[in-house]
Structures are given as C-alpha cells and as structure tokens.
C-alpha atoms as one frame of an Amber mdcrd trajectory, in Angstrom:
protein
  10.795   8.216  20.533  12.216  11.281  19.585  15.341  12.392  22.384  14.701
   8.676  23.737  16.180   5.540  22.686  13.464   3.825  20.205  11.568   1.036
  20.997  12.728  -2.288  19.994   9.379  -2.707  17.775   5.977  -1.192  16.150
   3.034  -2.047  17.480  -0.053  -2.022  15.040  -3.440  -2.677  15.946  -6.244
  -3.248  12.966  -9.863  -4.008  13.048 -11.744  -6.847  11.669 -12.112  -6.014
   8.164  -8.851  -4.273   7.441  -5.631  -5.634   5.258  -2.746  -3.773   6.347
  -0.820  -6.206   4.256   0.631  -3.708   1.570   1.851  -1.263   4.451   3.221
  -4.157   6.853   5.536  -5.112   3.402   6.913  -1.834   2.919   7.408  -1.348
   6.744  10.037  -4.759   6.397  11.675  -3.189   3.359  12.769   0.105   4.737
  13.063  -0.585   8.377  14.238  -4.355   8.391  15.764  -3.631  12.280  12.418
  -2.700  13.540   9.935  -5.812  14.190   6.501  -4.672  12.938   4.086  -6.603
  15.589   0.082  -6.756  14.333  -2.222  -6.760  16.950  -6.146  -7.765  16.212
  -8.727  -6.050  18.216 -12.526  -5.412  18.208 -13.912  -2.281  16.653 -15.207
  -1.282  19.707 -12.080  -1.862  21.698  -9.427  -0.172  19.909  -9.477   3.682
  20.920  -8.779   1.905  24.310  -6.109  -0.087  23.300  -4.228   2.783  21.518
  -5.094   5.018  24.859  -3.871   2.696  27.429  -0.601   2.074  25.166  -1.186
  -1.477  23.636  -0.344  -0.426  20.122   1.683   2.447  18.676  -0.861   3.482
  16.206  -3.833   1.744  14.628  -6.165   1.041  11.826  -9.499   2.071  12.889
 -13.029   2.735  11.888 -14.459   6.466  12.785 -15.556   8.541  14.284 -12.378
   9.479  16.164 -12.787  11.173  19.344  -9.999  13.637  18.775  -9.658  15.025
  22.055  -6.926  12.634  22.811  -6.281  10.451  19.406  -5.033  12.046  16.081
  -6.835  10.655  13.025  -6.081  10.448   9.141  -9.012   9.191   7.356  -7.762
   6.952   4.375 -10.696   5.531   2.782 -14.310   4.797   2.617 -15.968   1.303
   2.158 -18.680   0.233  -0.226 -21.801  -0.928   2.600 -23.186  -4.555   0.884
 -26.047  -6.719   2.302 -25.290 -10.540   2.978 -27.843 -12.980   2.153 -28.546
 -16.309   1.203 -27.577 -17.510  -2.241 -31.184 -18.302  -2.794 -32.599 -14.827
  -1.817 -34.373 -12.704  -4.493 -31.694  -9.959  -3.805 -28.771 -12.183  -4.975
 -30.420 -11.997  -8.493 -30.010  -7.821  -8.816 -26.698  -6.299  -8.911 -27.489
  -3.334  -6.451 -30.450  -2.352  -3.696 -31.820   0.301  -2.139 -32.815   0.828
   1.608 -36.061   0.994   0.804 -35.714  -2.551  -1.138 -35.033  -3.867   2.476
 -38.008  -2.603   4.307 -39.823  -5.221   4.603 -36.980  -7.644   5.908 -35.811
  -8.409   8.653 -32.207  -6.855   9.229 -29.852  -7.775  11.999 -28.295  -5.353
  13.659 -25.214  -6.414  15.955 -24.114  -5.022  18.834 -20.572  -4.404  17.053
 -21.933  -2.767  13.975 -19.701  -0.317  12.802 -22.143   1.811  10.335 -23.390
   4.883  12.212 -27.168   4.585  11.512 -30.081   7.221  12.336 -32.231   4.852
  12.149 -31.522   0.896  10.483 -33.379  -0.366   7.412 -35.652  -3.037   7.836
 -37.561  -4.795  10.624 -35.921  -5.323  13.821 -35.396  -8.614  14.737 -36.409
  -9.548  18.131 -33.124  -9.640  19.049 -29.787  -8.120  18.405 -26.975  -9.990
  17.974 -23.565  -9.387  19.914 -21.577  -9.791  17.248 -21.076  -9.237  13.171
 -19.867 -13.312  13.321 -23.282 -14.213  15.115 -25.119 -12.439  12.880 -23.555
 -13.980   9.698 -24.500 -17.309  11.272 -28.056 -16.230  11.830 -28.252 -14.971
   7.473 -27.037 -18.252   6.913 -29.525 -19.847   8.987 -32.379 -18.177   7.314
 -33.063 -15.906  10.214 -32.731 -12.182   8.470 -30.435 -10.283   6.160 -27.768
  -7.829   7.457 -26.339  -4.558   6.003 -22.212  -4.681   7.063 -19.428  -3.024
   5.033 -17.607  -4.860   2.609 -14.849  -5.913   4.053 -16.635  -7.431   6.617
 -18.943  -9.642   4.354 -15.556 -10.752   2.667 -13.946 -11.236   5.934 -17.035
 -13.696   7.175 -17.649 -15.048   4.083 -19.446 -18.800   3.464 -20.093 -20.375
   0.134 -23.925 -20.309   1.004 -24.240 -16.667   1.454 -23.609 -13.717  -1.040
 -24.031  -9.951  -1.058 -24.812  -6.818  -3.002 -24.233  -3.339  -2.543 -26.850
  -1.130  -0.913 -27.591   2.919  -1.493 -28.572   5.440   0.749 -27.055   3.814
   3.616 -23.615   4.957   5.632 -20.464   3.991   4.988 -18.200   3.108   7.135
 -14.506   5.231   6.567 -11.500   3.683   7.733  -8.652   5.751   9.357  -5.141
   5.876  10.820  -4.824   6.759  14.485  -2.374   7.301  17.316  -2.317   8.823
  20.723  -2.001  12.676  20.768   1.221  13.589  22.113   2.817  17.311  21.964
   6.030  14.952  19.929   4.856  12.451  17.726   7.130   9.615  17.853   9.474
   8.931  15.054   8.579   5.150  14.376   4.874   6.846  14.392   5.801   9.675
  11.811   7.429   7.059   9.264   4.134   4.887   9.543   2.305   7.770   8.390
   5.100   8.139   5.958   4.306   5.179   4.546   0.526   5.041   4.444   0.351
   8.974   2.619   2.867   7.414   0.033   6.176   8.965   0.979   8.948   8.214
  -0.776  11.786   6.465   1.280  13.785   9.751   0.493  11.393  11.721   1.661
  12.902  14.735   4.201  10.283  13.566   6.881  10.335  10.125   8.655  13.548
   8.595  10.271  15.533   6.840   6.923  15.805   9.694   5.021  18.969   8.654
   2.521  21.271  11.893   2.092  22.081  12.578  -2.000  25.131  11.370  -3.039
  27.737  13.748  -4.271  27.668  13.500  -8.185  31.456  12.021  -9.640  33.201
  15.070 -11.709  34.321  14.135 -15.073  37.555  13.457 -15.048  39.538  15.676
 -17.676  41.998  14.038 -20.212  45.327  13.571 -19.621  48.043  15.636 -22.042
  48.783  13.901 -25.051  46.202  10.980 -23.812  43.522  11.947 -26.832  46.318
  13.049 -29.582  48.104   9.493 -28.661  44.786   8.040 -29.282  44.038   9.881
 -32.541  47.517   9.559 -33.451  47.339   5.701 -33.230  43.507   6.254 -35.790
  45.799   8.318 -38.115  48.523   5.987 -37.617  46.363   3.239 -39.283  45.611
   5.424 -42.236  49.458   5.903 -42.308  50.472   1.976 -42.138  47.808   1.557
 -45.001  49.087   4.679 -47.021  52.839   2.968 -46.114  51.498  -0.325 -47.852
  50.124   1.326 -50.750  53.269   3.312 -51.406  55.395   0.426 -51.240  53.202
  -1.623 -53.556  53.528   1.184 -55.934  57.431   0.786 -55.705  57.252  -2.518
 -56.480  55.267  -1.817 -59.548  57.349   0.334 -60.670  60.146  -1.904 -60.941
  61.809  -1.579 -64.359  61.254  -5.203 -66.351  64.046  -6.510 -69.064  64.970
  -4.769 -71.603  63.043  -5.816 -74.847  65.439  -7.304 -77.749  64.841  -4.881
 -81.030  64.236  -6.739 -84.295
C-alpha cells in the first residue's frame, strides 16, 4: 500500500457468472512480480468478503452499498430464460414477461436480478440456489429467468435459453473497500479494467520517456571524402576514356606513294 511495503500478491474475488480472464492476462504481463490470486465467492457473500479483507478488490453484481465499498459499474448483462430444449419458447428467438405469465418461474434464493415483483407463477417453493434451480428446468419442474452468464455458466445439452424484455438486468461492477488512500496494487487494477495504457501517469509501472538520440553531425571532410570517392569514379572512367583515346590516336605506318 501506498507509504507501506506492498503485499506480496492481489487478491481478486469474482462471482459466479463473471470471466475476469482478459484482465487476469494483462495483470501477468505488466506486473509479472505480483501473484494475481482469484478467489470464487457467492453473490451474496462478496461485499463481506471484500469488507472483512479476503480480497483486495472484486467483481461484483450491484447494487453497491457505498457507504463503505467504492464501485465502478462496467457492464450490463442481457437477462435470458432457461428451458427445456423441447419447450415452445426454444422455437422464438426473444420473449416477453408477459409471454411467461402463465409458467411457472423459479425464483432462487441467490437470484441476482432485483425484481418488483417476478414473472410467472410461483412455484411452491424457492430454490436456494441458481444450480438447484437449473436442475429443477431440467427436470421439467418450471422455467427460470437468470442473466446470461449464468445460463452459460450452468449450462446442459438438454436445456436452452432466450432472451427476455421488460425484465432487469443485472450490471456487473468493480469494487474495493473505501479507504481515505486507495492502495496502489488497487489503483493499477482499475488501471487495467478502464483501459489504461501501461504508460499511463496513474498506476504503479508507469515507464518514464526515453530521451530521444541527437543526430550526430558529420565529421569534416567525412561527406566531401565520400563524394570525392562518387566523383572519383566518374574520374577513373573519364581516365579510361582519355587513355583509350591516346591509344587511338596512335600514328599508323606511313603509306608507300605510287
């Protein structure tokens, strides 16, 4: 941290559905002496990781409470409903809410779409998790209304999905602990996910400019020797010519007069 020695790794947590694969890779490439460590935890358990200092910062779903956690939202999802190969849905491309009312929708205990009120009929009961609730689709049981991530992340060669309107998406975000310094390791992670350059002025690798060389100036005589030598050429072939008109010129024998 910044005035402190830095720790000898990153830690970065992530929720089911997100790929922090492209960020992870540049991470390694600029800052190969600082381990990168992922850490996996439920939606609904990772503003209290990141509070009680399990990970550094963390790829979350929101709402943030931002009373103690800073938050950069980074993108929204596409919100899909998984069913069965066989259902009538999988032969549209897109549905409404209203498409679903008279299904019956699961609605996990983990879901991470902020509803006012779920489409659908309630089931009798809700599952605990997004997982459970895939297995329940699959078994014929009811449909269920998840980001898209998530129906690619749980995904079975039985069951398919299709996008849904008027329903909420779910927005993925970067967050960290509040702090009144934001630690350096923490500030080039946000470097990296807003697309900062790796010569960026903020972040810790910053790579100075490099002095341009001067042009070095010729030496006396060096270009004169050199176009001396050019006009010497013309000189050795003027040389030849000159003596090949010599020996033209050479007078022959006399002819004898009759």
């Amino acid at each position: 941290m910044t005035g402190q020695e830095e720790p000898s790794s990153f830690r970065l947590a992530y929720v089911p559905g997100v790929t922090p694969t492209k960020w992870v890779r540049i991470w390694n490439e600029r800052l190969p002496d600082v381990p990168l460590t992922l850490v996996q935890v439920p939606a609904d358990e990772a503003f209290e990781l990141l509070r009680g200092g399990g990970a550094d910062a963390g790829f979350v779903r929101l709402p943030v409470d931002r009373t103690d956690l800073s938050a950069i939202p980074l993108y929204a999802e596409t919100t899909v409903v998984v069913v069965p190969k066989d259902h009538v849905v999988a032969a549209v491309e897109e549905v409404s809410a209203e498409d679903l009312a008279e299904e019956i929708v699961l609605h996990p205990l983990d879901d991470t779409l902020d509803w006012e009120r779920p489409p659908g009929l309630p089931a009798i009961e809700r599952p605990a998790t997004t997982a459970d609730a895939i297995e329940l689709v699959a078994a014929g049981v009811g449909l269920l209304v998840v980001p898209q991530s998530l129906a690619r992340l749980h995904h079975r060669k039985d069951l398919t999905y299709r996008p849904v309107s008027d329903t909420p998406e779910s927005r993925v975000a970067l967050s960290w602990p509040q702090a009144e310094t934001t630690p350096d390791l923490v500030e080039e992670f946000i470097g990296i996910v807003r697309g900062r350059t790796v010569n960026s002025t903020r972040g810790r690798a910053a790579t100075p400019p490099q002095p341009k060389a001067k042009a070095k100036r010729p030496e006396k005589g060096g270009r004169p020797a050199e176009k001396s030598s050019r006009s010497g050429s013309g000189g050795a072939r003027g040389a030849k010519a000159s003596k090949n008109v010599k020996r033209g010129s050479k007078p022959g024998k006399p002819r004898r007069r009759s």
